[in-house]
C-alpha angles and dihedrals in degrees: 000000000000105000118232088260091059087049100053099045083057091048089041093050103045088050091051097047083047081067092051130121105285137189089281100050091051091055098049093047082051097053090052123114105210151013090261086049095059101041088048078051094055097039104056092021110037138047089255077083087101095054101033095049116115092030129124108232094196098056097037112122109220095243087058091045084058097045083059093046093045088047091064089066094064107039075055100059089040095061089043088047101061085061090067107019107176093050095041094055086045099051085041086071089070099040085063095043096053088047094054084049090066099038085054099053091042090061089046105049086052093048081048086056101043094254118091093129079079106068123130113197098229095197130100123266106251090052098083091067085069099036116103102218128033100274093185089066092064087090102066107042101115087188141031083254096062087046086050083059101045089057106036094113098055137080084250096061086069092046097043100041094080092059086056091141121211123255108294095002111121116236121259089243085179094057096046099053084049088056088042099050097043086055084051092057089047091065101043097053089050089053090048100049100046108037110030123059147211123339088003091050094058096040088062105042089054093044090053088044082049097052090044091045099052087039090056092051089053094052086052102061095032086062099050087049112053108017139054093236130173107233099236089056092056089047086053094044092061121088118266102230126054128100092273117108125239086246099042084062094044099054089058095052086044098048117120101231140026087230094050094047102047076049091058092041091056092064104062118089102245083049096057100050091036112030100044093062096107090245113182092209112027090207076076095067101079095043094042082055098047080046090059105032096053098037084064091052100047083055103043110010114110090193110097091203086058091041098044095051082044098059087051092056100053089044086051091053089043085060096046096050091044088055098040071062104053091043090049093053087046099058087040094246119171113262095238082058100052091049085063098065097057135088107237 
């Protein structure tokens, strides 16, 4: 019998994404001229009123546009959260490390380029009480070894001190997402098997094998494509959890051709039904999935685990598309242009 808490966080979820960004709103972001001209949009049209209320519009610098926005995604699954309490706080967990993720390969990809005095936390204020290093020091480590010492206490000091580069030497960014994103999947399938049951147990676990396998397979031919690459570096570059065998994944990156391989990758049953879609940018293809694939749950699912992690993601994509927008206006890109970068 579903309890009267499952019952509201399905209630609760389904009403929230209701709210959510539609067609029209798209088309009318998309039509705006200017930064000022999308916040004053969202903020009389859209449920990121709450967030984005009390800001100038015209003196709002676009990183802090996107913090508010962003913030919107946590006061949501806070409030989805005190429904089911003991799987909210859990799958919270995994909202902040992901988060940190981020906030880490931003700082290093700055320190790689000379410029990480320049990093702008692009998180949202009250995250930092829950964060487990301080995230605000990322802006002032001048070497690999000052970063070391922002996160040692932290799980990540133990995952990111093997990457420690030499004097002069540039730091192996792919490796160290890999290393990043594997940790990431560590925590969510911990989180998943010991604290979600039954049917919902087994609909995210596959859902979060779906979205590693495709984006393995991306890697893959990313890889192949655009860099000269020696094959046991691509097989260590691919995350370390998925259905996918060992030797599934490395008979792609072994394959002799590209042709060849897109053809075996086809045939796999994730590939059919994923990679003949017609896709115009094949980075698409694991968030098109998560899109779907949510988007039905939220819909359908009775599991407020399932429904709950749902709702996130779709608000994930929302924000991904509003600030493709934003990004797109910026640069002065042509609307039709812009359309084609969301997920939609």
């Amino acid at each position: 019998m579903i309890s009267y808490a499952s019952n509201a966080v399905l209630s609760k979820a389904r009403a929230l994404y209701g709210k959510g960004i539609k067609e029209k709103h798209y088309s009318d972001l998309l039509a705006c001229k200017s930064i000022p001209d999308i916040t004053s949009y969202l903020k009389r049209k859209t449920n990121y009123a709450d967030v984005l209320s009390g800001l100038n519009e015209n003196s709002l610098h676009r990183a802090e546009l996107e913090n508010h926005l962003k913030m919107k995604l946590f006061i949501d699954f806070e409030t989805l959260g005190r429904y089911d309490i003991s799987v909210g706080e859990h799958f919270f967990e995994y909202i902040i490390t992901r988060a940190e993720i981020e906030q880490i390969m931003h700082s290093l990809m700055l320190l790689n380029a000379g410029k990480s005095g320049e990093y702008i936390h692009t998180i949202p204020e009250f995250f930092y009480s829950h964060a487990k290093f301080e995230l605000k020091a990322l802006k002032y480590i001048k070497n690999y070894d000052e970063f070391l010492n922002v996160i040692k206490n932290s799980k990540y000091y133990k995952v990111l001190l093997p990457f420690k580069n030499k004097k002069g030497e540039l730091l192996d960014l792919t490796a160290i997402e890999t290393a990043l994103y594997n940790y990431l999947y560590e925590v969510v399938f911990e989180i998943i098997n010991k604290y979600v049951k039954g049917s919902a147990k087994k609909e995210l676990t596959d859902f979060f094998n779906l979205y590693i396998d495709l984006t393995n397979l991306v890697r893959i031919v990313r890889m192949r494509k655009f860099y000269d690459l020696d094959k046991d570096y691509m097989f260590s570059m691919l995350i370390s959890h998925g259905t996918l065998s060992r030797e599934q994944l490395y008979g792609f990156v072994d394959s002799p051709s590209d042709k060849q391989m897109m053809a075996d990758m086809k045939k796999t049953k994730m590939g059919k039904k994923w990679f003949s879609r017609g896709l115009d940018v094949i980075d698409k293809v694991p968030l098109n999935m998560r899109y779907n694939k949510c988007k039905h749950s939220i819909r359908f699912s009775l599991s407020p685990p399932v429904v709950l992690m749902s709702y996130i993601f779709l608000k994930e994509v929302e924000i991904l598309n509003i600030t493709n927008i934003i990004e797109g206006i910026k640069y002065r890109i042509l609307p039709e242009e812009i359309r084609k970068m969301l997920i939609i």
